[in-house]
N, C-alpha and C positions, 0 to 999 in steps of 0.2 A: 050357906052358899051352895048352891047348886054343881052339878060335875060341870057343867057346860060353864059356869062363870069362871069355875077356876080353871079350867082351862082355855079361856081366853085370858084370862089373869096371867096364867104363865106363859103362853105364846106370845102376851105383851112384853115382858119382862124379859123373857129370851131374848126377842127383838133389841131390845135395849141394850143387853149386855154386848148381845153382836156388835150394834152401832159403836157400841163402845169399845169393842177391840180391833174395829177396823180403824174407827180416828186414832188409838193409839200406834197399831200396825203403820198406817201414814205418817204421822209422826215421827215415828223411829223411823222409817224412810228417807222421809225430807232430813232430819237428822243425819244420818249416811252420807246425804247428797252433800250437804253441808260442810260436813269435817272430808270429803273425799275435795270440795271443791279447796276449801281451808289449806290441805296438804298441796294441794298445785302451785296453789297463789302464794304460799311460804315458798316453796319450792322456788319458784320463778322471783319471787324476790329474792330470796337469796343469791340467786344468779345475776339479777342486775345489781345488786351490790357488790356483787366479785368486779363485774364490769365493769361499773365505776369506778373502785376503787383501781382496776387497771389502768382505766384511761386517764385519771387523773394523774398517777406515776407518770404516763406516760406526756402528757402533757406539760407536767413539773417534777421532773426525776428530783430535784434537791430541795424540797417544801417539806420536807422534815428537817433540814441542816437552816434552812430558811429559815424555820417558826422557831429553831431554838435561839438562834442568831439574833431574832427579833425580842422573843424573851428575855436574854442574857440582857441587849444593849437597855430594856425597860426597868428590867431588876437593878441595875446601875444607876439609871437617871430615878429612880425610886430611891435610891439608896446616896444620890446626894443632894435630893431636894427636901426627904424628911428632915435633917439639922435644919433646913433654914427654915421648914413649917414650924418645928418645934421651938424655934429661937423667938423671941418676942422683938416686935421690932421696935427700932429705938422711935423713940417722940422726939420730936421736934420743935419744945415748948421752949 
């Protein structure tokens, strides 16, 4: 091989390597933009979640005393309709 081919040989190959650490330079960029963008939008949810959860208190300040009120009376009627599920009913033969 001639000085002249391999030296286009390696000016090509340089080339290549460049291209190649400029898409991965972008890469890692767009990566950046990503998890910077990622940290806002956690960010910003998190705060409408606080938000919600305020205006919902404030909307139903007793919806915890509510839900267990509702709970309690379900565990009750659970608790005296399994005897009659489990009882066999009488025939009428």
């Amino acid at each position: 091989m001639s000085n002249k081919d391999e030296t286009a040989a390696t000016r090509l190959w340089r080339d290549k390597v460049q291209i190649r650490e400029q898409e991965r330079d972008d890469a890692r960029a767009r990566l950046r933009v990503a998890e910077e963008k990622l940290a806002i939008l956690s960010a910003e949810n998190d705060l409408l979640a606080t938000e919600n959860a305020r205006l919902r208190e404030r909307l139903n300040p007793n919806a915890d005393r509510d839900r267990s009120e509702t709970e309690r009376q379900m565990a009750e009627l659970r608790g005296a309709l399994m005897p009659l599920l489990s009882d066999p009913l009488p025939t009428t033969h």
